[in-house]
TIPAMI-14655 format. One record per residue (C-alpha): residue number from 1; x, y, z; residue in one letter. Coordinates in steps of 0.02 Angstrom, whole numbers, plus 50000, padded with zeros to 5 digits. Each point is the difference from the previous one (the first is absolute). Layout:
<n->NUM c1->X c2->Y c3->Z res->A> $
...
This chain:
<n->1 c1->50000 c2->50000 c3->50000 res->X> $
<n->2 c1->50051 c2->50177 c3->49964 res->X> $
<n->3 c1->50000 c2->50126 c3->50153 res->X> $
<n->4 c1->49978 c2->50146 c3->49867 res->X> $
<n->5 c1->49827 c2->49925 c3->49934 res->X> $
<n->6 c1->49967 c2->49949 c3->50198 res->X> $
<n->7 c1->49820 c2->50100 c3->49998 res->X> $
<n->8 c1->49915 c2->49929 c3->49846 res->X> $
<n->9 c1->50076 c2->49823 c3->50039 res->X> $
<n->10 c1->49957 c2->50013 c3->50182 res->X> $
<n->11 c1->49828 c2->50080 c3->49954 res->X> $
<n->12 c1->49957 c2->49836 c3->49866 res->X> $
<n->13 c1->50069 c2->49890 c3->50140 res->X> $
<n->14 c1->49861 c2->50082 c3->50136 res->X> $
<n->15 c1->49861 c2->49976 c3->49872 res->X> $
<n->16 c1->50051 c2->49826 c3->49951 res->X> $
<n->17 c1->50048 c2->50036 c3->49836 res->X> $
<n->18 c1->50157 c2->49923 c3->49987 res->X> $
<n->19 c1->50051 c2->49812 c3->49926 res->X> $
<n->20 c1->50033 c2->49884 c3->50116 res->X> $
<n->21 c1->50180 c2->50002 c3->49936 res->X> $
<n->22 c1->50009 c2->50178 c3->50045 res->X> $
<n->23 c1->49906 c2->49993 c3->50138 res->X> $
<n->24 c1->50149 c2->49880 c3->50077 res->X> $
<n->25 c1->50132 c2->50121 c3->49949 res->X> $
<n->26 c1->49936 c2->50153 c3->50080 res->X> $
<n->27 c1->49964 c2->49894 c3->50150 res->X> $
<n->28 c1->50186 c2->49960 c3->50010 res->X> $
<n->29 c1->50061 c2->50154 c3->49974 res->X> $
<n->30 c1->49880 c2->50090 c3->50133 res->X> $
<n->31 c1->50088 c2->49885 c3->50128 res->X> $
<n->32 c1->50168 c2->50085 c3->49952 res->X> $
<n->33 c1->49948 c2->50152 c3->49937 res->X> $
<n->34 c1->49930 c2->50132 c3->50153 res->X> $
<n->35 c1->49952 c2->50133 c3->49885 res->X> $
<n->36 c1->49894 c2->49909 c3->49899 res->X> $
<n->37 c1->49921 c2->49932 c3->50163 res->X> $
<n->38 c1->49980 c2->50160 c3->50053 res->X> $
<n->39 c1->49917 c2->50062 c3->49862 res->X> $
<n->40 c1->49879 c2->49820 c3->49979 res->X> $
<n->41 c1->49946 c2->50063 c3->50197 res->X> $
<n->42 c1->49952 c2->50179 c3->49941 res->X> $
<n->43 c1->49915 c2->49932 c3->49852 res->X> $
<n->44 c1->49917 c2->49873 c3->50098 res->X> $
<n->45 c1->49939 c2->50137 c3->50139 res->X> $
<n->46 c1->49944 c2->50123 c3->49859 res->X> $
<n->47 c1->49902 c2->49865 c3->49933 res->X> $
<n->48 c1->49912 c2->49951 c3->50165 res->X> $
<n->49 c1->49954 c2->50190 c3->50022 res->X> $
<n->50 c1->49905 c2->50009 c3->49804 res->X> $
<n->51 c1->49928 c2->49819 c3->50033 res->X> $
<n->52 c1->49937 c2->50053 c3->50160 res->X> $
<n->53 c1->50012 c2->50195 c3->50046 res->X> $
<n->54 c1->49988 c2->50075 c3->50176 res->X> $
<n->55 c1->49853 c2->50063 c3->50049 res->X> $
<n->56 c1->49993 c2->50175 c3->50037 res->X> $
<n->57 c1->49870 c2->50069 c3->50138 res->X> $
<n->58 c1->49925 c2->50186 c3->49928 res->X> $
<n->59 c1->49936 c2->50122 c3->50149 res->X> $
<n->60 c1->49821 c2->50035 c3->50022 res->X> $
<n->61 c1->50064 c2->50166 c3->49874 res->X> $
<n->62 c1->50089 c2->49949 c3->49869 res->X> $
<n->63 c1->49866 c2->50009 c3->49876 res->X> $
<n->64 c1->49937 c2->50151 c3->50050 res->X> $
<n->65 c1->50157 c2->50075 c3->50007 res->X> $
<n->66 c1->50040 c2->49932 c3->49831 res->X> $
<n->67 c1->49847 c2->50065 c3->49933 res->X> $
<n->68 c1->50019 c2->50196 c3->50065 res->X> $
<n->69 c1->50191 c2->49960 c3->49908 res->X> $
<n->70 c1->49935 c2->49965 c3->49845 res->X> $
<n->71 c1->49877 c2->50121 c3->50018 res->X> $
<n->72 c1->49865 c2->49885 c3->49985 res->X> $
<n->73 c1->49822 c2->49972 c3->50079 res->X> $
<n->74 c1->49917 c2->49859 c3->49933 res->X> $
<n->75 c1->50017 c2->49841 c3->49875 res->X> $
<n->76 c1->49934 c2->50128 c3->49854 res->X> $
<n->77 c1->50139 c2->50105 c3->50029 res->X> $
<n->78 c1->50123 c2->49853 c3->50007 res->X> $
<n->79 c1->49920 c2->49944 c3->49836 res->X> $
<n->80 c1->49986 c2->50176 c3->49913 res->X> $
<n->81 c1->50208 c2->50018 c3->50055 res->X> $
<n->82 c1->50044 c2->49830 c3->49935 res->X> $
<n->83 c1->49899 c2->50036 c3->49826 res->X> $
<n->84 c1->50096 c2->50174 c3->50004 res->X> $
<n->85 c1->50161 c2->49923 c3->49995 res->X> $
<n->86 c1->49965 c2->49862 c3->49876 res->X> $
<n->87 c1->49946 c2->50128 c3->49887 res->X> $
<n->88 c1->50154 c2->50085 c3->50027 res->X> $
<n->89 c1->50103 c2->49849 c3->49974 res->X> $
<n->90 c1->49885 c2->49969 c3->49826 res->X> $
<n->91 c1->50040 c2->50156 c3->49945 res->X> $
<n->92 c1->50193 c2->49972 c3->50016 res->X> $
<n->93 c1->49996 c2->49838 c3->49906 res->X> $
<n->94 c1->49889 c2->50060 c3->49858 res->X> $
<n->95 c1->50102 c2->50165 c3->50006 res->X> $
<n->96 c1->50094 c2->49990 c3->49816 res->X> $
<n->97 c1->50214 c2->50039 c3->50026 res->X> $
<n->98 c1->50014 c2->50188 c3->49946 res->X> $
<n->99 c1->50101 c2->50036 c3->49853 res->X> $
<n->100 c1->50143 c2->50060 c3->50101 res->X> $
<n->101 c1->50046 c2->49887 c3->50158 res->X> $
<n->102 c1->50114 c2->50017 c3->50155 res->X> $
<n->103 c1->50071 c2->49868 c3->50081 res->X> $
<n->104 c1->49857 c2->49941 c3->50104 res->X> $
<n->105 c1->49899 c2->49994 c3->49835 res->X> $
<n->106 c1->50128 c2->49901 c3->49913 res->X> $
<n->107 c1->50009 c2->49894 c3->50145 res->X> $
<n->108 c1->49804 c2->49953 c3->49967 res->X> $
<n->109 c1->49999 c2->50013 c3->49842 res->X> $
<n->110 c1->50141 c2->49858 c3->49972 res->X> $
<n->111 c1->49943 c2->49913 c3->50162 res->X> $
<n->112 c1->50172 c2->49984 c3->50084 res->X> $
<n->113 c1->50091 c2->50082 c3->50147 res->X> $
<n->114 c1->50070 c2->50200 c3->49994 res->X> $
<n->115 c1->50153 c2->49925 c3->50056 res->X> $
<n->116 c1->49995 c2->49851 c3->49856 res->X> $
<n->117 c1->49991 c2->50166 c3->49875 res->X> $
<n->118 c1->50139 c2->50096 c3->50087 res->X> $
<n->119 c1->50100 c2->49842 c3->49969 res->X> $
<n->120 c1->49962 c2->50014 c3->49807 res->X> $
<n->121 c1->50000 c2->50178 c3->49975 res->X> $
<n->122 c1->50133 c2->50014 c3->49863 res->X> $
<n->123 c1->49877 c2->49877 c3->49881 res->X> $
<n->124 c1->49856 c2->50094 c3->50042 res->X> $
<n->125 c1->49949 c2->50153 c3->49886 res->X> $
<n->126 c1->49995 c2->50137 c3->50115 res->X> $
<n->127 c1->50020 c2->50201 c3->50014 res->X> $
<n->128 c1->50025 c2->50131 c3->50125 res->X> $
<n->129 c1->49874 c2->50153 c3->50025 res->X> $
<n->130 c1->50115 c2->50069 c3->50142 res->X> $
<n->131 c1->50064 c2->49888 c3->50109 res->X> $
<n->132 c1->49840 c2->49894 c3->49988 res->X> $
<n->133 c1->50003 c2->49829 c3->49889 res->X> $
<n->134 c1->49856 c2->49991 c3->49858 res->X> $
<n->135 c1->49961 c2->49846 c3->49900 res->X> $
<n->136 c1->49895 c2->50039 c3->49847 res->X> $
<n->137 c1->49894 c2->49848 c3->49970 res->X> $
<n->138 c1->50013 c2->49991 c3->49812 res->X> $
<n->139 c1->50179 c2->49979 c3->50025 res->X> $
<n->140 c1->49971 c2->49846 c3->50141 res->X> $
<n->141 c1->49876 c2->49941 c3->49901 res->X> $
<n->142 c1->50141 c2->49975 c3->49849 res->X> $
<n->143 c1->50163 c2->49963 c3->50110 res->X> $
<n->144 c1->49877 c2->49859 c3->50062 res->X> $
<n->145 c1->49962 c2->49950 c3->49828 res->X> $
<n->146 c1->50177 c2->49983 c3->49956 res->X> $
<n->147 c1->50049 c2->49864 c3->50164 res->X> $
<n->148 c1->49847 c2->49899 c3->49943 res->X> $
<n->149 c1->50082 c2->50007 c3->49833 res->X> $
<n->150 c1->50168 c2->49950 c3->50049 res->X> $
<n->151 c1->49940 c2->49860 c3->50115 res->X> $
<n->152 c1->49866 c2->49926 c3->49880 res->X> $
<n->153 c1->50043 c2->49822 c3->49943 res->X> $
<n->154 c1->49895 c2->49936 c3->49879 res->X> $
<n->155 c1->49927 c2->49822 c3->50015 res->X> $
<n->156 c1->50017 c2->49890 c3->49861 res->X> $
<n->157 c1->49824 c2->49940 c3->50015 res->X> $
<n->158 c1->49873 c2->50147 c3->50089 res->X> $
<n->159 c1->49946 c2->49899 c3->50177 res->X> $
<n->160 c1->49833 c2->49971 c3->50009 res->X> $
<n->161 c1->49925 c2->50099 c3->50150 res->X> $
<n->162 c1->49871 c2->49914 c3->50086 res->X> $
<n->163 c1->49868 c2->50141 c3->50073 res->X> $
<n->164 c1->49903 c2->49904 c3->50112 res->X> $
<n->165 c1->50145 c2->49999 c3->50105 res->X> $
<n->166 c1->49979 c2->50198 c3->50031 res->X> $
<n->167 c1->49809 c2->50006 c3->50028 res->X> $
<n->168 c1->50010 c2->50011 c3->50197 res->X> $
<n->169 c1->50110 c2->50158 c3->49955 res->X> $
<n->170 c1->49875 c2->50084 c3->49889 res->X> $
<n->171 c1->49926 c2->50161 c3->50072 res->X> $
């Protein structure tokens, strides 16, 4: 067993998702290994706590408390704040990427990280208005284009997609 993959092994091991064969070698190497059985303990205690989690008594106040918080005074409100926000959210999703994105945009618009874009900000098409960072869409749009290109492989024979397989996806 490898110490450096010790979580995900140790994890599989704890669910019983392991081979037998495997099963035997981490077994053996717990025995001379203390980190490792260290780190099965923890996992095995942080398991216990989502299988089973401690109960937590609330004062007598809590909800009213919570309530004047939220500034809140019955389930309608509750209901008419909760279809506030998911309206909110709704509108964010169905919002279309502006024509001229920062970083956070690009970030959603690509669906990876702000730091994942830093990383591969000399491929990027990108300008300056300042000492801001501006990604014109267009430009994405066609520098994304181009690595599909580059990376496209064509099959000999087209595979034959099978679209039942995607129904329970279907919106």
């Amino acid at each position: 067993m490898n110490c450096e993959n010790r979580k995900i092994i140790l994890s599989a091991y704890l669910d019983g998702e392991v081979t037998a064969e495997e099963k035997r070698e981490i077994e053996e190497h717990l025995k001379k290994c203390s980190v490792c059985s260290n780190e099965l303990k923890k996992l095995q205690k942080i398991s216990s706590l989502l299988k089973e989690p401690p109960k937590i008594k609330l004062s007598s106040q809590f909800e009213k408390r919570l309530k004047e918080k939220l500034n809140i005074s019955s389930e309608s409100d509750i209901l008419k704040k909760l279809s506030q926000t998911l309206g909110k959210i709704k509108e964010k999703i169905e919002k279309p990427h502006p024509e001229i994105m920062t970083i956070g945009d690009l970030s959603s618009y690509l669906q990876i990280s702000v730091e994942a874009i830093w990383r591969c900000l000399r491929e990027i098409p990108s300008f300056k208005i300042g000492d801001q960072l501006r990604f014109r869409k267009k430009s994405i749009d066609e520098w994304l284009r181009k690595k599909e290109a580059s990376h496209y492989e064509p099959y000999e024979k087209e595979p034959e997609i099978k679209m039942e397989l995607f129904e329970e996806f279907r919106v």
